[in-house]
TORKOL-4160 file (C-alpha; in steps of 0.2 Angstrom, whole numbers, padded with zeros to 4 digits, m for minus):
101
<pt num="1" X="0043" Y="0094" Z="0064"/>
<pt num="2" X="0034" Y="0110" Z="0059"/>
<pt num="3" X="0040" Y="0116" Z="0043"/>
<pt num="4" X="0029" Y="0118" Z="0026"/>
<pt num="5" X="0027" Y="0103" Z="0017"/>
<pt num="6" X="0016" Y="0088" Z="0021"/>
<pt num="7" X="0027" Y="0071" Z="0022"/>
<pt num="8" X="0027" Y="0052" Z="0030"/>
<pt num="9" X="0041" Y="0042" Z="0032"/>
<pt num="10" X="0037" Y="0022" Z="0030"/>
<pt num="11" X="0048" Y="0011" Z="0040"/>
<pt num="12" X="0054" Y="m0007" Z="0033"/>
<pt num="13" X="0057" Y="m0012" Z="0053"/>
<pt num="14" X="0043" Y="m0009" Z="0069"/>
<pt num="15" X="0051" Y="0006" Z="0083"/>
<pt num="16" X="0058" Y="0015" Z="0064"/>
<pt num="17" X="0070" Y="0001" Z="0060"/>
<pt num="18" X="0079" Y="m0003" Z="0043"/>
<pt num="19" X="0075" Y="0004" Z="0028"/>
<pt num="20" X="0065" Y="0022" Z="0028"/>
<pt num="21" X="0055" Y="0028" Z="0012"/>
<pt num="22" X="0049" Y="0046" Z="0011"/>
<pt num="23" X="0033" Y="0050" Z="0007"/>
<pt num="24" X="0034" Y="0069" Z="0000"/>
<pt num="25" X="0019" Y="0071" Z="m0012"/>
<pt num="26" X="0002" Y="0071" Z="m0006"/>
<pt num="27" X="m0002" Y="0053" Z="m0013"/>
<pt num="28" X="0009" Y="0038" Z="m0019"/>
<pt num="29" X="m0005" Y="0025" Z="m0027"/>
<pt num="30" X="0007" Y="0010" Z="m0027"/>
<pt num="31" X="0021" Y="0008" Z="m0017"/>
<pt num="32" X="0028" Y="m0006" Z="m0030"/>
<pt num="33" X="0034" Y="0009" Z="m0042"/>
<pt num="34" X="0045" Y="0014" Z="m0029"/>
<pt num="35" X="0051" Y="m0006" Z="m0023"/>
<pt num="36" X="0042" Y="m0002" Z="m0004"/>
<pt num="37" X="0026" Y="m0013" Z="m0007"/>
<pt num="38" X="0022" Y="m0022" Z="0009"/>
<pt num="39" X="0038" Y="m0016" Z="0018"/>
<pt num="40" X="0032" Y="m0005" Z="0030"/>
<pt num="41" X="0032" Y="m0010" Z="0049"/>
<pt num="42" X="0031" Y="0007" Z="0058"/>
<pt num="43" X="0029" Y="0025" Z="0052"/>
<pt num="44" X="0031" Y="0046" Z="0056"/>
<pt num="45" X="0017" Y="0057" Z="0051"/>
<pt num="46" X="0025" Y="0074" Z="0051"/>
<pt num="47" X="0013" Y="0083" Z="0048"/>
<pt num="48" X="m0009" Y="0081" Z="0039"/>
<pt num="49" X="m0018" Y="0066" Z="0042"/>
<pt num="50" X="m0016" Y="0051" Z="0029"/>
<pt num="51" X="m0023" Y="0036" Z="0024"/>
<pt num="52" X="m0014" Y="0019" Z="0024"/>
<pt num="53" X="m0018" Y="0004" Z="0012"/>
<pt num="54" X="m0015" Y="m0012" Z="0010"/>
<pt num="55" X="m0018" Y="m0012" Z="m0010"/>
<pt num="56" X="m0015" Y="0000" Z="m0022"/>
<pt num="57" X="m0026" Y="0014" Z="m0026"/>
<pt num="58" X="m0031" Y="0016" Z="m0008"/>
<pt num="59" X="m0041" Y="m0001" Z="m0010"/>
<pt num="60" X="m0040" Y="m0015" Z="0005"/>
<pt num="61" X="m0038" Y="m0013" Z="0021"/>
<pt num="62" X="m0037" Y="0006" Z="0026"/>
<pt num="63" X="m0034" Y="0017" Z="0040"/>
<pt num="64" X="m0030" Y="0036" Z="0043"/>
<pt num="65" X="m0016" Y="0042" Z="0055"/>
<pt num="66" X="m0013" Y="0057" Z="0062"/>
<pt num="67" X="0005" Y="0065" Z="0066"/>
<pt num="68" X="0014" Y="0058" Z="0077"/>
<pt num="69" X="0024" Y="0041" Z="0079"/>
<pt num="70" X="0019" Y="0023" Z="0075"/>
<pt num="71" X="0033" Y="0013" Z="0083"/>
<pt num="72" X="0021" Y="m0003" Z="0076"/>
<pt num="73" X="0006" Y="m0004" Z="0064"/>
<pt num="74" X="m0009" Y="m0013" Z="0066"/>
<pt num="75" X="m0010" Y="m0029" Z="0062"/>
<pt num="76" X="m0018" Y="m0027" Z="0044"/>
<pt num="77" X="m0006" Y="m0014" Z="0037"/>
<pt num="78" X="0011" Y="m0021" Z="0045"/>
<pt num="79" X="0021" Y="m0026" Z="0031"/>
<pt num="80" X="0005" Y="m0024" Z="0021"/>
<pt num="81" X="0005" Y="m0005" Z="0014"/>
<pt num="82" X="0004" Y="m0003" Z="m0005"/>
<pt num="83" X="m0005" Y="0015" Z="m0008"/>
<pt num="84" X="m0007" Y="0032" Z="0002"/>
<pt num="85" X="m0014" Y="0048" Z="0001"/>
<pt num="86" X="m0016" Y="0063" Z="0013"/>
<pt num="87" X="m0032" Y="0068" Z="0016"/>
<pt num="88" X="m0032" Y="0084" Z="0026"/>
<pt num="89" X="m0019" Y="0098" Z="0030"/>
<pt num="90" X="m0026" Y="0100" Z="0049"/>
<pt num="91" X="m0038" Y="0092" Z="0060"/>
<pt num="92" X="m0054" Y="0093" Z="0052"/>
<pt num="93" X="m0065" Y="0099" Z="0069"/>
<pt num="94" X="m0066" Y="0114" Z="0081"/>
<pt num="95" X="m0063" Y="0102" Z="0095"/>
<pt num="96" X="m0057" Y="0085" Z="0097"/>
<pt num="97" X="m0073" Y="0074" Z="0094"/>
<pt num="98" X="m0083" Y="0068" Z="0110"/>
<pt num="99" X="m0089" Y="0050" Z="0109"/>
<pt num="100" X="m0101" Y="0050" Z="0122"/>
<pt num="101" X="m0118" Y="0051" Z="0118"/>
């Protein structure tokens, strides 16, 4: 994975199945324009965090993912993504967050 640029790659099926779509600028407003509009089922994060949609222009239903692999997505973005847009380069924090109070 390392490399330079940021990028996703959207999955039509779950476990990374079907067809792929390649998410290579740092935002894609609505993922109709490029006939991936609620197609997704499971996703790679190579690199950045990003935020997910379920309408376009980041509107909906949203969550942010890290990298890694998403075999499955949540029940309100499976099959329901339409907009995206990275939101940082690196992990925002000095440490990972403690949740305990």
């Amino acid at each position: 994975w390392g490399g330079g640029r940021t990028r996703v790659v959207l999955y039509e099926g779950s476990n990374f199945q079907g067809r792929s779509f390649t998410v290579n600028d740092d935002s894609i407003f609505n993922l109709a324009t490029a006939g991936f509009n609620d197609r997704a089922a499971s996703l790679r994060v190579e690199r950045g965090y990003w935020m997910f949609c379920s309408d376009a222009n980041f509107t909906g239903e949203c969550q942010t993912f890290g990298p890694g692999d998403y075999a499955t997505l949540p029940w309100g973005l499976s099959s329901r993504i339409s907009s995206g847009r990275r939101i940082r380069e690196h992990y925002p924090y000095n440490q990972n967050p403690n949740w305990q109070r």
